[in-house]
C-alpha positions, 0 to 999 in steps of 0.5 A: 500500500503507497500513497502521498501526503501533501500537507505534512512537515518534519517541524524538528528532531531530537536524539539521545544516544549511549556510550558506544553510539556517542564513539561511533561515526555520527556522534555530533548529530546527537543532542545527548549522550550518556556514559553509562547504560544505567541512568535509572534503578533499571536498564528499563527505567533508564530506557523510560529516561531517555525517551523523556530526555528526547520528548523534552530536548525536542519541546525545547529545540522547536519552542514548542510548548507540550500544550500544542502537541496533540497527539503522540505515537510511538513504540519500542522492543519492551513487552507491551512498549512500556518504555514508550508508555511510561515516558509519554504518561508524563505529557498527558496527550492522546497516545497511540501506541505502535509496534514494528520491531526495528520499523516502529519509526516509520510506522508511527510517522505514517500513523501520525501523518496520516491524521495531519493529512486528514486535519484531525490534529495540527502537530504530533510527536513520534517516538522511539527507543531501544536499549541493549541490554534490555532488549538483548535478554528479552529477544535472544539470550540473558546477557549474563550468559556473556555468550559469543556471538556469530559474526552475522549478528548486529548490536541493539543500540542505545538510545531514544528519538523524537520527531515533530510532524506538523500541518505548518510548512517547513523546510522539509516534507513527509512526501510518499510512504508505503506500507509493508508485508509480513514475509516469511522465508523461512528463517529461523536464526535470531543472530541472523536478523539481516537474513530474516529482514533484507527480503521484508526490506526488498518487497517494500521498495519494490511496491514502494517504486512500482506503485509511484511509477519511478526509479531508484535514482528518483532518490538521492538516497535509499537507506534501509533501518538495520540489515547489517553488513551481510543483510545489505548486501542480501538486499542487494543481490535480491533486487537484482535478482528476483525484481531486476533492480540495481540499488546504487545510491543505497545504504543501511544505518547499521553500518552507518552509526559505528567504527567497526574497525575499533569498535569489534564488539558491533559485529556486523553493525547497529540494530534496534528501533532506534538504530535507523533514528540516530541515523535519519533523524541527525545526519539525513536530517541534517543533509535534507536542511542544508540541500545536500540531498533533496529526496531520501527514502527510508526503509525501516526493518523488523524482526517480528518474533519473541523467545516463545515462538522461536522456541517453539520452532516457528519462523521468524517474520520481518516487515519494513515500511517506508517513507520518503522526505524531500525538500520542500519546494 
């Protein structure tokens, strides 16, 4: 499913990332980082504070009082997104909340778009987050078990984002966006999410450009949320073979966020919801205000499973979802 929007605007963003995000390659696009994975009582309750250090550095950055915010979306990788519902209890808006593994972000924006476009409401936070060490022990194993990893695994990132969407006219507009599909092809390994994730990714940039009538090189840029360094290059061995399509002007925010040349313990590069964020939200965002791009196609990627359906032996699912933002004209 593809459609437009004609009347939505990234008004601002805002990033809080950990410690091995802020030694990583993009550091100065980040509006805080941390020096430690526990800022709270809990790895948990330190994911909540961050997810409000965002929500609160975007009010500020956009001097936008809370009160002209109706609505906010958002999700993360917790049971039941309760980092995203502790945190946003504090504002006392109108809440929606969505989950798509590691494509929440784009989920949420369409969601929120889609009542801007419609003018139910006139402004709208997305948000989401990720911890590593809340996350690795609820998806794979218990992080005390100080397990090795296979080479083909990435490293759920630490940290939190924020975006304000708008019916204002800005610099930037929420252009084109699709929805995708559950894919299943078979795949069974939880360290192996680029595999799970890179067909999921495929079928949605095919639809998204057959459906628009265009070309990958209508984009500056393609970027998927966090297929790694193997699930990339997956991605672009099967557009080429199953749709003809050769992706050029591509890359993934798991490989973008990190020194993997110092920093071994990434593996094959960064995972999470907020993965995609730490990369869209300050250096594409940052490209897209400064002219340097002037379309960009975001294709976030998730992993749809839990510990209990791997146990039990059964696939696991993936879904990616895009959307595009251009300079305004």
């Amino acid at each position: 499913m593809t459609g437009k929007f004609n009347n939505v605007y990234v008004k601002e963003t805002s990033l809080v990332a950990g410690k091995l995000e802020k030694e990583g390659k993009l550091r100065k696009y980040y509006d805080k980082t941390y020096n430690t994975y526990s800022i709270e009582k809990s790895f948990e309750l330190s994911e909540v504070k961050m997810n409000n250090d965002a929500i609160d550095i975007l009010l500020k950055k956009s001097n936008t009082p809370v009160e002209k915010v109706d609505l906010f979306v958002g999700g993360d990788l917790l049971n039941q997104i309760c980092a995203t519902c502790y945190s946003t209890k504090k504002y006392n808006k109108p809440f929606l909340g969505v989950f798509s593994a590691c494509a929440t972000s784009m989920e949420s924006i369409i969601v929120a778009s889609s009542f801007i476009e419609n003018n139910y409401i006139k402004n709208a936070i997305c948000t989401t987050s990720s911890h590593n060490l809340t996350s690795e022990k609820q998806f794979r194993n218990p992080t005390e078990y100080g397990y090795t990893k296979p080479k083909t695994a990435t490293f759920t990132s630490t940290g939190a984002a924020a975006i304000l969407l708008t019916h204002e006219k800005t610099d930037i507009k929420v252009a084109n966006f699709t929805i995708g599909k559950i894919v299943d092809l078979n795949q069974t390994d939880p360290n192996n999410m680029g595999a799970v994730m890179a067909p999921a990714a495929a079928d949605t940039i095919f639809e998204h450009l057959t459906n628009l009538n265009i070309t990958p090189d209508y984009y500056d840029l393609i970027l998927t949320g966090d297929l790694g360094i193997y699930g990339k290059e997956i991605l672009k061995d099967y557009m080429k073979q199953n749709y003809n399509i050769t992706l050029e002007n591509y890359n993934d925010c798991g490989t973008m966020i990190y020194d993997m040349n110092k920093q071994k313990e990434i593996t094959s590069g960064g995972s999470g919801p907020v993965c995609s964020c730490l990369v869209n939200y300050g250096y594409i965002y940052n490209m897209l205000k400064e002219k340097k791009i002037k379309k960009v196609l975001l294709v976030t990627t998730g992993a749809l499973f839990s510990p209990t359906f791997t146990f039990q032996k059964q696939n696991i699912l993936a879904i990616a979802h895009a959307v595009s933002l251009e300079v305004a004209k």
